[in-house]
C-alpha positions in Angstrom: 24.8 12.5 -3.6 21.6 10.0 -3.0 18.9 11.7 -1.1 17.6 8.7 0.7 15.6 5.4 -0.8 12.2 4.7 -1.1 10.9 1.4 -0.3 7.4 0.0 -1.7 6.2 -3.0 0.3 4.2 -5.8 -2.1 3.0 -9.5 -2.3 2.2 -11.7 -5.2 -1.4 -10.4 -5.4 0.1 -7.0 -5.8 2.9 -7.4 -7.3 2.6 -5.9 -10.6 1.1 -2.6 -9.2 4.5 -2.7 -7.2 6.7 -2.6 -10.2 4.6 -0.1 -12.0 5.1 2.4 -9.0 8.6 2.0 -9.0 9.0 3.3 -12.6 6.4 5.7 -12.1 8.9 7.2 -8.9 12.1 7.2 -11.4 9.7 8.8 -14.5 8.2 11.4 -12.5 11.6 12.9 -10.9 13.9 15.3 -12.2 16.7 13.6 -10.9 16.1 10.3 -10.8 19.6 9.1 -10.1 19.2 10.7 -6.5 17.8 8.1 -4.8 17.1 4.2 -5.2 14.1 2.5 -4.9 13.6 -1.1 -3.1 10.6 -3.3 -3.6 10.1 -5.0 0.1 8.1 -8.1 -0.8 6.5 -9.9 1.8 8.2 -13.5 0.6 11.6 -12.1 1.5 10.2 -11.5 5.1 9.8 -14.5 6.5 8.4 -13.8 10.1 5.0 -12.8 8.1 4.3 -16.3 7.2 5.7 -17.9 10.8 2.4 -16.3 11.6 0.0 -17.9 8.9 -3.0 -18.9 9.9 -2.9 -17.4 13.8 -5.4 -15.1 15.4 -4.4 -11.7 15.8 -5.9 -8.8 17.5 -7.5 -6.3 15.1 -10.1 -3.4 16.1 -10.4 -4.8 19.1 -11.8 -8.6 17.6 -9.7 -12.0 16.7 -8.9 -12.3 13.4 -6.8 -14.9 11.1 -3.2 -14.0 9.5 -3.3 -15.0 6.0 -0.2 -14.0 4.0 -3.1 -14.6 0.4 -4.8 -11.3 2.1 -4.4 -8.7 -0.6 -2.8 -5.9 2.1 -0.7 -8.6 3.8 2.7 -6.7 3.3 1.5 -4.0 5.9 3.6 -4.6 8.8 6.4 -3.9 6.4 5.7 -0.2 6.6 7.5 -0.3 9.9 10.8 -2.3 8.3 12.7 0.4 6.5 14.4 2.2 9.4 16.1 -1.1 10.6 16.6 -1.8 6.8 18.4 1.2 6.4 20.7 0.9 9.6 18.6 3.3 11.5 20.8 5.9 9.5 19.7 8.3 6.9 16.0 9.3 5.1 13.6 6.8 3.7 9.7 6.8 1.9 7.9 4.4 2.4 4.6 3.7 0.4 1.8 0.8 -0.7 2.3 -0.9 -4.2 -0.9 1.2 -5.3 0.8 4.3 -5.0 2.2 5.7 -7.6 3.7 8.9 -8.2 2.5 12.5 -10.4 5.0 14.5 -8.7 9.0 14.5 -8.3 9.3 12.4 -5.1 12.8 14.0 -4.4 10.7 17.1 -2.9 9.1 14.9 -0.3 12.4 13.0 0.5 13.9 16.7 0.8 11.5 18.7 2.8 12.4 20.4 6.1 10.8 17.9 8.8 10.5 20.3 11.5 11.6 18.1 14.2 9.8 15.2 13.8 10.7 11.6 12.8 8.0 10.7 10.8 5.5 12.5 8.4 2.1 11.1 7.1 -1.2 12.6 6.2 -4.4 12.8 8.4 -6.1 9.5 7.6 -9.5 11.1 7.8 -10.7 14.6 8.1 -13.1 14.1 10.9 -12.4 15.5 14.0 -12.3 12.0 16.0 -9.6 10.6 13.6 -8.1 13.3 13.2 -4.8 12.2 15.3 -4.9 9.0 12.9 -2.0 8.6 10.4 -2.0 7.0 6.8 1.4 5.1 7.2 0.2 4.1 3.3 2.9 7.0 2.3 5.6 8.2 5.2 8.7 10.4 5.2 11.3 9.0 7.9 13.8 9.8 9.4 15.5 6.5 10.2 17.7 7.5 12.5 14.8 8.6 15.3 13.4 5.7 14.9 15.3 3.2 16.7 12.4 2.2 18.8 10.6 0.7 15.7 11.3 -3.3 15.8 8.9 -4.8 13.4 9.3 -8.1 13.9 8.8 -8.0 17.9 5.6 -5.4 17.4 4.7 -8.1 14.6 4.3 -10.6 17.4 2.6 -8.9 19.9 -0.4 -8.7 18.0 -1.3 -12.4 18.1 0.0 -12.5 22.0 -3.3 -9.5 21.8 -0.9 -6.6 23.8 -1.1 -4.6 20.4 -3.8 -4.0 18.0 -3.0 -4.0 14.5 -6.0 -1.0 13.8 -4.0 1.2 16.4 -0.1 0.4 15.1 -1.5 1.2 11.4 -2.7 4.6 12.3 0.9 5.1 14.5 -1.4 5.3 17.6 1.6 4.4 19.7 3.9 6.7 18.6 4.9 10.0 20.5 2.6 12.7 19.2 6.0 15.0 18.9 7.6 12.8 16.5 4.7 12.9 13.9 4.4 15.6 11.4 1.5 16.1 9.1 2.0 16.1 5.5 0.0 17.5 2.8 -3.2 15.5 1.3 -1.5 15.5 -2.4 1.2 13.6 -0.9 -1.1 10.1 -0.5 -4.1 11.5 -2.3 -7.2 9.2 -1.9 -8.5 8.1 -5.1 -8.5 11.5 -6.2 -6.3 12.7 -8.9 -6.1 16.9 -9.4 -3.0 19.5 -10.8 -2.1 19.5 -7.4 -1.7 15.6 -6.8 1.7 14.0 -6.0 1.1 10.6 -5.0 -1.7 9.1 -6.4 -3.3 6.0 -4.0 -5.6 4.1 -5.7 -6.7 2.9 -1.9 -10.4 1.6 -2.4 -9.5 -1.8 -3.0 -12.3 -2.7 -4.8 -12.0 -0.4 -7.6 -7.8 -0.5 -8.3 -7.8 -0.1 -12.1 -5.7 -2.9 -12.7 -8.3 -5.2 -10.9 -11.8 -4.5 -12.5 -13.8 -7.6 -12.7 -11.7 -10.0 -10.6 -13.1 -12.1 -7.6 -12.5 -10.0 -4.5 -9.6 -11.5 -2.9 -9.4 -8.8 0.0 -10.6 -9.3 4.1 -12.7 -6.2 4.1 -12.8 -4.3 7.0 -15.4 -5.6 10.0 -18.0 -2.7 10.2 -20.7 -5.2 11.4 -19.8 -5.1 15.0 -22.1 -3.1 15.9 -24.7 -4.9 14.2 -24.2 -8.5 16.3 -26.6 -10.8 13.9 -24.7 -9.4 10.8 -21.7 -9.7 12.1 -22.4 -13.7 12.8 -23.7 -14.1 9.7 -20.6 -12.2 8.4 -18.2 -14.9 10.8 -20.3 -17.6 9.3 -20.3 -17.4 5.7 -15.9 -16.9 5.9 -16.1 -19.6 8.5 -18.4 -22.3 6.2 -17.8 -20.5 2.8 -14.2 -19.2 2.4 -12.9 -16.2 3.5 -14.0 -14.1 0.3 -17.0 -16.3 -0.8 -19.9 -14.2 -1.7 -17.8 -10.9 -1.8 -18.6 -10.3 -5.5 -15.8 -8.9 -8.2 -13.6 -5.7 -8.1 -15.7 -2.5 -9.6 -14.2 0.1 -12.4 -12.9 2.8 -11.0 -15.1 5.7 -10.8 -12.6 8.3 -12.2 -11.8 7.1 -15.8 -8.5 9.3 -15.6 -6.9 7.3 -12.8 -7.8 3.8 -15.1 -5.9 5.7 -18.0 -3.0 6.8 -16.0 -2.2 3.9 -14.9 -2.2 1.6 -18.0 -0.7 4.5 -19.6 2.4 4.0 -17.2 2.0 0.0 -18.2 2.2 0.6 -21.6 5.6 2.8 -21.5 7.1 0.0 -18.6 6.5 -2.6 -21.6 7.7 -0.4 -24.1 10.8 0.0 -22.3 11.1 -3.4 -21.2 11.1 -2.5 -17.7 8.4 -5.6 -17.6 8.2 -7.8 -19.6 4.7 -9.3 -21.6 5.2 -12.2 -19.9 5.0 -11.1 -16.2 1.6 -9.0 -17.3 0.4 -12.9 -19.0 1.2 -14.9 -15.9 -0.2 -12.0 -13.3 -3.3 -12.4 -15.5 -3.5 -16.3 -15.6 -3.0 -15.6 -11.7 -5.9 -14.1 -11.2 -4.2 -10.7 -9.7 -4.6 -8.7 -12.8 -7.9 -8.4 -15.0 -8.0 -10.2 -17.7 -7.8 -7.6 -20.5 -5.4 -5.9 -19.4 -2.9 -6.2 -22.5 -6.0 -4.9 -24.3 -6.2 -1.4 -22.3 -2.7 -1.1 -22.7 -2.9 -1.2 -26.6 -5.9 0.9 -26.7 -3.9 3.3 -24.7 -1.5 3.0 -27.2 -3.3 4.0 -30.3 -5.1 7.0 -28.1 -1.8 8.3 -27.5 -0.6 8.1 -30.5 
């Protein structure tokens, strides 16, 4: 008997990092024949892109919906419980996450009541009611109230902001659990890890030396010269002119890890050379990428 699904929600930028956490799920399990796995990509959703090029309320300022933003698959995060019928359990998680642990113990655990479980999203007492809906347990059928596609909208008639629904500021405290840190761990990879998110966007592994091709957060606000400057240069430049390239990634491990689950996905022909070629000639995966995999290769030989 299945024990629910887990959905990952991508777009072309992250597409391979998508495909690489749905093998990672499946390797990672003890019984991986007790639940499926469904990539939600953003192309298959087509009230995203009805949106293209709108403003929409974020943190409280305008911004512009472009479905070529790197984290534009977010509002999926809300689409698996009307996916699944509003019946049943579901995980939902980002196409950097990628599993350590058996995710059957997470689609398993005793919910205590609630209808849907996240970690904190930071530690600091004023954001401490803030959830990370980058990983969530749910139980679909408590969550009839979720309708994606009308909260969608709201954003760009500015009666919702997008930096509250991400955090699940509108849902009813009782119907939110709190899961453990290991279950969406931040960059940081320990024994005790069980999702591993490689969240900093500008140091994912399988990006390092790329243009930056991410809308980073505004944190010039407060700072009203910077933050023209900021409007300016996206306004007269490009939206990620002048953002410089994607770093390495400060813990070697989490760079080994995951080119060592790339090598065994092309060893198994789960994906095949050519998708890693024509990410690369795309820009969305770094350009020696076929090299780390064989020198993972011979290191683990």
């Amino acid at each position: 008997m299945r024990s629910g699904k887990i959905f990952i929600q991508t777009n072309e930028r992250q597409w391979l990092g998508a495909l690489v956490s749905a093998y990672s799920l499946k390797r990672q399990s003890a019984d991986p024949d007790a639940f499926d796995v469904e990539i939600m990509h953003v192309r298959d959703f087509p009230f995203l892109a009805a949106k293209e090029g709108q403003a929409f309320l974020r943190g409280g300022v305008s911004r512009v919906w472009r479905m070529d933003d790197l984290q534009s698959f977010t509002p999926l995060r809300f689409m698996p419980p009307k996916l699944m019928g509003y019946q049943g359990r579901a995980v939902v998680i980002d196409p950097d996450v990628f599993a350590v642990g058996d995710i059957n113990e997470l689609l398993n655990r005793d919910m205590q009541g609630t209808a849907v479980m996240g970690r904190r999203r930071s530690h600091k007492p004023e954001k401490a009611a803030q959830i990370a809906t980058s990983v969530m347990l749910l139980d679909c059928a408590r969550l009839e109230h979720w309708q994606t596609e009308q909260e969608f909208d709201e954003l760009f008639h500015f009666e919702r902001d997008y930096k509250d629904w991400i955090v699940l500021e509108h849902e009813d405290r009782q119907n939110i659990g709190v899961l453990e840190d290991e279950w969406n761990d931040f960059d940081r990879l320990t024994g005790a890890t069980k999702l591993l998110h490689n969240t900093k966007r500008k140091t994912q592994p399988w990006k390092t030396g790329l243009p930056v091709d991410y809308t980073p957060a505004d944190k010039l606000k407060k700072y009203p010269v910077l933050h023209k400057l900021n409007q300016w240069r996206a306004g007269l430049l490009g939206e990620y002119a002048l953002l410089g390239k994607y770093q390495p990634h400060p813990d070697q491990r989490q760079e080994q890890f995951f080119f060592d689950l790339l090598r065994e996905c092309l060893d198994r022909g789960v994906i095949d050379e050519a998708v890693v070629r024509d990410e690369m000639q795309k820009n969305h995966v770094r350009h020696d990428a076929l090299q780390l995999v064989e020198q993972r290769s011979v290191a683990t030989a």
